[in-house]
C-alpha positions in Angstrom: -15.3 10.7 17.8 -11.6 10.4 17.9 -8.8 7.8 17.1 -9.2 7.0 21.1 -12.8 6.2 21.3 -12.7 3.7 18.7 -13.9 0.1 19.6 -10.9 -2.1 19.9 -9.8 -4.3 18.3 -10.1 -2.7 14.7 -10.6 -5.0 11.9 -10.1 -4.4 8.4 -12.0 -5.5 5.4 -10.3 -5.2 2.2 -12.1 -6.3 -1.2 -10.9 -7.1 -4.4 -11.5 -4.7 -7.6 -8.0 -4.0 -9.5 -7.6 -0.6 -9.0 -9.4 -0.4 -5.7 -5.9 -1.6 -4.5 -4.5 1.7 -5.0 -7.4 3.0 -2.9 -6.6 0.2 -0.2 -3.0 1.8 -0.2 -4.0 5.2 0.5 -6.7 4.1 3.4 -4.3 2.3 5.3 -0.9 4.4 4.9 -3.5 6.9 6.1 -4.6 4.7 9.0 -1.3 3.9 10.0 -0.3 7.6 10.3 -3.0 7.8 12.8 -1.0 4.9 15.1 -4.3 2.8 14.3 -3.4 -0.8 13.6 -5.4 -3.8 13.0 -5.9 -6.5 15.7 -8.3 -8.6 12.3 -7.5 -8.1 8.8 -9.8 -9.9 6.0 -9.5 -9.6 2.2 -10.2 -11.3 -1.4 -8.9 -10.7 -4.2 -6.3 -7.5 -4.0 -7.5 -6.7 -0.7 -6.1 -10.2 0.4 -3.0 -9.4 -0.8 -2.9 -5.1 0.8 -4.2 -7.5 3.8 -1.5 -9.9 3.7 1.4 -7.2 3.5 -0.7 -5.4 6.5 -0.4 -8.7 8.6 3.1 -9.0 8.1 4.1 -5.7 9.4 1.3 -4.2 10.6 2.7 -0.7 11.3 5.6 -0.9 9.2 3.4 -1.6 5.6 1.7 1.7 6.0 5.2 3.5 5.6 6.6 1.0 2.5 10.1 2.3 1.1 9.1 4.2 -2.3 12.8 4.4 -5.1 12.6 7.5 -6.6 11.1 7.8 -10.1 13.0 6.3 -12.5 15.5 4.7 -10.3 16.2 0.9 -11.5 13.9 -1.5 -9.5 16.2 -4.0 -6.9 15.2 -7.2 -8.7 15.9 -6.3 -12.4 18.6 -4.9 -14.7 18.6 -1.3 -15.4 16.2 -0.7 -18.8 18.3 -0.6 -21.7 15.7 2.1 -23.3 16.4 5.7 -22.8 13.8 8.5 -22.6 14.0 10.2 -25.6 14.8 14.3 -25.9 12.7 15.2 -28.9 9.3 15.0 -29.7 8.3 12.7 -32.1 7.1 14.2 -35.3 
């Protein structure tokens, strides 16, 4: 069975569960490489909120813009800690 025989439309159900959220992430930037896109979402908890962002944009939020490590987040002043170079003893 392929991406074109599935039922339309697709509905997602997205439960809650902390780090299950990560999971969520992975599912549907996985689902969304595959062109397959929601026409119901449903959620509680975290998966309300992966659901919300999925509603929003629903082909866009599988492809979010990711800063490179350790660059400073938008929202906040650079950290005024600095990695350090030796090991500590």
């Amino acid at each position: 069975m392929g991406v074109a025989d599935l039922l339309r439309p697709v509905g997602y159900v997205l439960r809650g569960g902390g780090s299950l959220g990560a999971v969520q992430v992975g599912m549907l930037q996985a689902l969304g490489r595959r062109d397959i896109v929601p026409g119901v979402v449903a959620g509680t908890s975290v998966g309300s909120l992966n659901g919300a962002v999925v509603a929003l944009d629903p082909k866009g939020a599988a492809n979010p813009p990711v800063p490179p490590l350790g660059a400073p987040h938008p929202g906040r002043p650079a950290s005024r800690l600095r990695p350090t170079t030796t090991a500590p003893p």
